[in-house]
C-alpha positions in Angstrom: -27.2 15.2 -15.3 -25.8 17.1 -12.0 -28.2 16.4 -8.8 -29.9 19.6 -7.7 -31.2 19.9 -4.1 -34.3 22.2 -5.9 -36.3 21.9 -9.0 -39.2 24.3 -10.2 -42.9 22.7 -9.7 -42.4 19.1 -8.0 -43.8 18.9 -4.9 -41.9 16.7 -2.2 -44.4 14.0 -1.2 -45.4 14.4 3.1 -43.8 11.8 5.3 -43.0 11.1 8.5 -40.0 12.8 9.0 -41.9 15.4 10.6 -42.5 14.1 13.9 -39.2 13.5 14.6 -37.4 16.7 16.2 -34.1 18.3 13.9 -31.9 17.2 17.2 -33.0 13.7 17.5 -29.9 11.5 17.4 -29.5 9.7 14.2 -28.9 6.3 15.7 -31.7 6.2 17.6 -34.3 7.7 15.3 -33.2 5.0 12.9 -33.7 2.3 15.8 -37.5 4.6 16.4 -38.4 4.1 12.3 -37.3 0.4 12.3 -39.1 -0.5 15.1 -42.3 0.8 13.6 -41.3 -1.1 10.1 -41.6 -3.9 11.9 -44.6 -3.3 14.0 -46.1 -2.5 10.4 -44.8 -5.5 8.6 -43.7 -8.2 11.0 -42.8 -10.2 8.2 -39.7 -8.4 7.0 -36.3 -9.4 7.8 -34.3 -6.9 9.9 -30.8 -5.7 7.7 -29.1 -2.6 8.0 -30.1 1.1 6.6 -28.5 2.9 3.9 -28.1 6.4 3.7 -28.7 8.0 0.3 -28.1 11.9 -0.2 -26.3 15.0 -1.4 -24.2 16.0 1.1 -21.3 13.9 0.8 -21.9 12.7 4.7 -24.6 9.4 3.7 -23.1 6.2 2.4 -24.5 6.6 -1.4 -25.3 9.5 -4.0 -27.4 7.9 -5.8 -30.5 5.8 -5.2 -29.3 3.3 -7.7 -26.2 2.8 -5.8 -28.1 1.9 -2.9 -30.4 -0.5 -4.5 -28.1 -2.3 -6.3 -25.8 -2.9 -2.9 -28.9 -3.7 -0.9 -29.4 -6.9 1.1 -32.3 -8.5 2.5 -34.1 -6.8 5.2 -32.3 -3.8 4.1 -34.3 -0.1 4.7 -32.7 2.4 2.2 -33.1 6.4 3.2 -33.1 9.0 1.2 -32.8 12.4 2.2 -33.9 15.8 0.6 -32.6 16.7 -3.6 -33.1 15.9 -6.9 -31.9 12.6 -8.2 -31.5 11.9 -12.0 -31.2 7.7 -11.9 -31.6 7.5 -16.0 -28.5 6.8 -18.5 -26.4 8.9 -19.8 -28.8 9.0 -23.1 -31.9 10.3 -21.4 -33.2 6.8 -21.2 -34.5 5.0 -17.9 -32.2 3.5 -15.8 -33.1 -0.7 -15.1 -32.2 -1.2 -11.8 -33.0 -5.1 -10.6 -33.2 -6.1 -7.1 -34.3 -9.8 -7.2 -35.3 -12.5 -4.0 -35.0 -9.6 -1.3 -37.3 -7.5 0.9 -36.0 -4.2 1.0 -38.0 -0.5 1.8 -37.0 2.5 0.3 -37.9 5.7 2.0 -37.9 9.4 2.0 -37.4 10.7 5.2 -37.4 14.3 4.3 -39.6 16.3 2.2 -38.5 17.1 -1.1 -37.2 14.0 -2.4 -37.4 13.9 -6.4 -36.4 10.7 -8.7 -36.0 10.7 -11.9 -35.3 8.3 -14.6 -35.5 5.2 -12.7 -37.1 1.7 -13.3 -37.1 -0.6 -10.2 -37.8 -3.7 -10.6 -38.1 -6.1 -7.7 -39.0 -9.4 -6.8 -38.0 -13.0 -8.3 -39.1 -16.4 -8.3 -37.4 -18.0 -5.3 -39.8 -16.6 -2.8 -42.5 -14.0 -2.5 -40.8 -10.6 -1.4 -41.9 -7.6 0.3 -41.3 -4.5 -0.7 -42.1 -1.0 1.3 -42.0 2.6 -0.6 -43.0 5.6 1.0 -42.7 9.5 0.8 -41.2 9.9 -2.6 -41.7 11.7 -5.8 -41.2 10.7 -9.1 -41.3 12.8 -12.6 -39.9 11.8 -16.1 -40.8 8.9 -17.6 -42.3 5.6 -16.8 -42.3 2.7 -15.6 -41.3 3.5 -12.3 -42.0 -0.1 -10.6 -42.5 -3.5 -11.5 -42.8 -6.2 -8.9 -43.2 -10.0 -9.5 -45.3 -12.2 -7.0 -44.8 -11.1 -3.4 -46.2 -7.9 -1.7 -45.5 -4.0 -2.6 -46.4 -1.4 -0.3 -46.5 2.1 -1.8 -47.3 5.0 0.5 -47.5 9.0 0.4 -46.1 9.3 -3.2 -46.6 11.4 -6.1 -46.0 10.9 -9.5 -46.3 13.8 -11.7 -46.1 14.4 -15.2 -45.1 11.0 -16.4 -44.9 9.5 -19.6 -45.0 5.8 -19.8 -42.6 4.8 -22.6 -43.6 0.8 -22.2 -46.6 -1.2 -22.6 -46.8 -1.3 -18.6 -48.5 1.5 -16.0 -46.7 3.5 -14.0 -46.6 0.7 -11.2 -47.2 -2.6 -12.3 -47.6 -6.3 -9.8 -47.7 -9.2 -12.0 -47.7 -13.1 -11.3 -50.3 -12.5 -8.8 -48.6 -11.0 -6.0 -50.7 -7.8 -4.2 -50.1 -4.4 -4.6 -51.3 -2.0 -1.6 -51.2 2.4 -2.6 -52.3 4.5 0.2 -52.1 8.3 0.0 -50.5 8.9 -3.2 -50.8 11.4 -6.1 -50.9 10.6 -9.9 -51.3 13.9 -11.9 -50.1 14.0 -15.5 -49.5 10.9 -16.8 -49.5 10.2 -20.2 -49.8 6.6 -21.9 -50.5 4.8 -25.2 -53.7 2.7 -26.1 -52.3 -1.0 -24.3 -51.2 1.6 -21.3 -52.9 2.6 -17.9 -51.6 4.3 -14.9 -51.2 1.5 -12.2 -51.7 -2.5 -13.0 -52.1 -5.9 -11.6 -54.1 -8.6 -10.7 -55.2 -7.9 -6.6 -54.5 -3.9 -5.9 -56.0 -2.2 -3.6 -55.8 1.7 -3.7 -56.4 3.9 -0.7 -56.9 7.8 0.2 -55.4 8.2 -3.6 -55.6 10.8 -6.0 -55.7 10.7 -9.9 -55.8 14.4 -11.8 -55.4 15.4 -15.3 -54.2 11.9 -16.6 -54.6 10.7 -20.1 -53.8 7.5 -20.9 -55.8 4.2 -23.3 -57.2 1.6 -20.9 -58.0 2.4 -17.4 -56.0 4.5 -14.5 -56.6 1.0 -12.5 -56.7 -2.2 -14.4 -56.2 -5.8 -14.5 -57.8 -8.5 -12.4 -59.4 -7.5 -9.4 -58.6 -3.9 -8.2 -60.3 -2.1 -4.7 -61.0 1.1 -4.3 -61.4 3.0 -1.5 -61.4 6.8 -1.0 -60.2 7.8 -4.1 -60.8 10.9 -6.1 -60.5 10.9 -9.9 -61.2 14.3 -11.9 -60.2 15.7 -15.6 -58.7 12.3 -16.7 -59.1 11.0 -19.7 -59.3 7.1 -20.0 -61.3 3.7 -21.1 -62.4 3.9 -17.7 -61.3 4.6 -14.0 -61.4 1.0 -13.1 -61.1 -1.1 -16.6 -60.7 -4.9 -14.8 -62.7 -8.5 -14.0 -64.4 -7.3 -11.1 -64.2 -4.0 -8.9 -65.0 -3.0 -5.6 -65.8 0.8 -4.9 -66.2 2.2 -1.7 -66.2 5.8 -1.1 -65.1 7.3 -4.2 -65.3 10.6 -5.8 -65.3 11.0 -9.8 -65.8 14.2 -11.1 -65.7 15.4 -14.8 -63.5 12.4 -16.6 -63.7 11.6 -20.0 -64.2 8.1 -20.6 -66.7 5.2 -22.0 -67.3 4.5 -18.5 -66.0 5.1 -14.7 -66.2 1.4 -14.0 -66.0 -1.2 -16.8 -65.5 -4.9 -16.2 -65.8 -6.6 -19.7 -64.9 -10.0 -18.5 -67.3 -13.0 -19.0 -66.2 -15.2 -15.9 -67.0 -13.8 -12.9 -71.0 -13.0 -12.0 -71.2 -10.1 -10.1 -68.7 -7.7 -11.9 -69.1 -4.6 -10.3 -69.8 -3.9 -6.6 -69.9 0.1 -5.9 -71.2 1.9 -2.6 -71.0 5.4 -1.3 -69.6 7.0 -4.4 -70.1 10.4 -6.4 -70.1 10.2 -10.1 -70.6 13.7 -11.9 -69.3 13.6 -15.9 -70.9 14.0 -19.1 -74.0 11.8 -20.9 -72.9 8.4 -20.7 -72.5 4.7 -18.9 -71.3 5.2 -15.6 -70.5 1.6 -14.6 -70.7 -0.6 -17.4 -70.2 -4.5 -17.3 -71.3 -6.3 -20.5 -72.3 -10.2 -19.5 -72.6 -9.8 -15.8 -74.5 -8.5 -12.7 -73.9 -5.5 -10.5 -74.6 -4.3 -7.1 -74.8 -0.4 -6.1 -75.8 1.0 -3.2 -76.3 4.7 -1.9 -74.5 6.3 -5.1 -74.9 10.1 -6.5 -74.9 9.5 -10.4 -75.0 12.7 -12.4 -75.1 11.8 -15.9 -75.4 8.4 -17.2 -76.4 4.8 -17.1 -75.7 1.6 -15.4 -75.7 -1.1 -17.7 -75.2 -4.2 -16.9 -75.7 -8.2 -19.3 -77.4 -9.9 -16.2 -79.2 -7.6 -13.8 -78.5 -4.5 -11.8 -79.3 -4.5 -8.5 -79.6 -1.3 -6.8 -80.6 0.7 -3.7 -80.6 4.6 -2.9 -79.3 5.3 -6.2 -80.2 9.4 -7.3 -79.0 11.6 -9.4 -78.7 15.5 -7.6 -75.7 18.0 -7.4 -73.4 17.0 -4.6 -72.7 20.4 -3.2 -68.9 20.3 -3.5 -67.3 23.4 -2.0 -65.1 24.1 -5.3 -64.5 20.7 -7.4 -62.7 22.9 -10.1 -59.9 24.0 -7.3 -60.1 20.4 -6.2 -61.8 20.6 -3.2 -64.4 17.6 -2.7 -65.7 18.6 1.0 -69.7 18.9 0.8 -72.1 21.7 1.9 -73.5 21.5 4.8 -77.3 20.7 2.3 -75.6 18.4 0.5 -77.5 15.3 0.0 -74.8 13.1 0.3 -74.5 13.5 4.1 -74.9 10.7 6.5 -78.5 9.9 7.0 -79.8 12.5 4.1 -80.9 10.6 1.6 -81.4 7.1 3.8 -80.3 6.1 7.2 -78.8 3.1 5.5 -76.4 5.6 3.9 -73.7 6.8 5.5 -71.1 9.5 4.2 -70.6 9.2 0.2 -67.6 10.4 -1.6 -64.0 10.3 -1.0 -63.6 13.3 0.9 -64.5 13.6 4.7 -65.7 17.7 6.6 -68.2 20.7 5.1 -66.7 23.0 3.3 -65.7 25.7 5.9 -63.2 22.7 6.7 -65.7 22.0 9.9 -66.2 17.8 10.9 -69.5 16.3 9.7 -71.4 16.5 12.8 -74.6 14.2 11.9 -74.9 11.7 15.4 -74.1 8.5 12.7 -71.7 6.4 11.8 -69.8 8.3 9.5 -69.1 11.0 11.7 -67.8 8.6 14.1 -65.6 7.3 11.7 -64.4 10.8 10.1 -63.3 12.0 14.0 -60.1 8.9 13.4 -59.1 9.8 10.1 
């Protein structure tokens, strides 16, 4: 398939490119985003940086290229276009890079993958992997790490279907998967199937919209959530996993047995929820079979905690939020809502995912929470 520098409906995911003047040298903005790498993640090793783009000027066309010729330490670039990675067939594209820490970044807007499956990591030493500002569409898997670490940041991935038994990201062996301020919109997966899997993940400032896939968006072992909005998807659950911490979260209108399901017998307190907004139809709304639960200063329209030990719980009610418009996806509060710092108890503090009232003004309360929403 020819590479196209536009493509109708995919939205390039934000990154830092912007801060960075058009007339910087390359050289040294290279030396500016490497230095923050490490500042970031010490622990990488320092390689060189491959250029990936359309304009016959960067040292590969292709973002498989690159991968394949990366080394350790190695920061691959891609600039702006549309990049079909998948076989001649129509079928995903396997691309391998084993026993290296490597990032892979877009540093423009508008970068678009398709048709790739990176897998990374090994079993001669934990690796690090870093992937930011990119968006993929087409079919899924798109990652699959072994042991190690995997950083994914500012992506989207829109309208995929997963064509394995795996999510659209997947760590396995027990390595740690960290998303911050991605997009997952679209996905589609089987029964055995979820969105993004593996034992210790930890998903941040995230967004999941209009998803329909058989077990949860998040699950496997023992997933975190913080500030993460989920609305229209159909599912198991959210969160389907052993145990699951929920901080901050906001859930409107899913379809699904529960938002937050831990059937697993071997762990005592399953579920562990605070600050979060759960509107949806009749139903459980957290749901652990054999064990105990602990929520605290939760709006819970609709439904039941249910729990085989006990359910411990404190400032839990059941009123409208006051979102400004959660149909046009906007999860800001009225200024009466009673999920504002302080309203309901001054133990509570701001619930939801989404910080500011609705005229797009900062929560002004003299608490903690609006001490915290003036640094994000």
């Amino acid at each position: 398939m020819p590479a196209r520098n536009d493509r109708p409906g995919i939205r390039g995911a934000h990154t830092t490119s912007r801060v960075y003047s058009a007339g910087m040298d390359a050289a040294l903005l290279r030396s500016v985003l490497t230095f923050g790498a490490l500042l970031a993640y010490p622990h990488l090793a320092v390689g060189a940086v491959l250029s990936v783009g359309q304009s016959g000027t960067e040292d590969y066309a292709s973002v498989s290229e690159a991968l394949l010729a990366a080394q350790d330490g190695d920061r691959i670039e891609v600039y702006s276009g549309y990049y079909y990675e998948g076989e001649s067939d129509g079928s995903l594209r396997l691309v391998f890079v084993r026993d290296i820490d490597f990032s892979l970044v877009g540093v423009q807007d508008g970068v678009v993958i398709e048709g790739l499956y990176l897998l990374a990591g090994g079993e001669s030493h934990r690796t690090t992997t870093y992937i930011e500002g990119l968006a993929f569409v087409g079919e899924a898997p798109v990652f699959t790490q072994a042991l190690g670490t995997a950083t994914v940041e500012n992506c989207s991935f829109q309208d995929l279907d997963v064509v394995m038994g795996l999510g659209v990201l997947d760590m396995y062996a027990g390595g740690n998967l960290f998303l911050r301020g991605c997009s997952f919109s679209g996905i589609h997966a089987g029964a055995d199937a979820g969105v993004v899997e593996g034992y210790n993940v930890t998903v941040e400032d995230c967004q999941f919209d209009d998803c329909d896939v058989g077990l949860g968006l998040v699950w496997g072992g023992h997933p975190r959530l913080d500030h993460v909005v989920a609305s229209h998807n159909t599912a198991k659950a959210i969160v389907y996993a052993s145990t699951i911490e929920a901080t901050n979260c906001t859930f409107w209108m899913n379809q699904t047995e529960a938002s937050l399901m831990a059937p697993n017998e071997y762990f005592f307190l399953g579920i562990v929820a605070s600050h979060v907004i759960h509107v949806g139809d009749e139903g459980d709304v957290f749901a652990d079979a054999v064990n105990a639960m602990q929520v605290d200063c939760c709006d819970l329209v609709n439904g039941d905690l249910v729990a085989g030990l006990y359910v411990g719980s404190t400032n839990v009610f059941s009123a409208d939020p006051l979102f400004c418009d959660p149909e046009g996806g906007d999860f800001k509060l009225e200024a009466g809502s009673p999920c504002l710092p302080g309203v309901l108890s001054p133990d509570c503090d701001l619930m939801g995912a989404v910080d500011g009232l609705c005229p797009g003004l900062p929560i002004v309360r003299g608490s903690w929470g609006s001490v915290k929403a003036m640094f994000r």
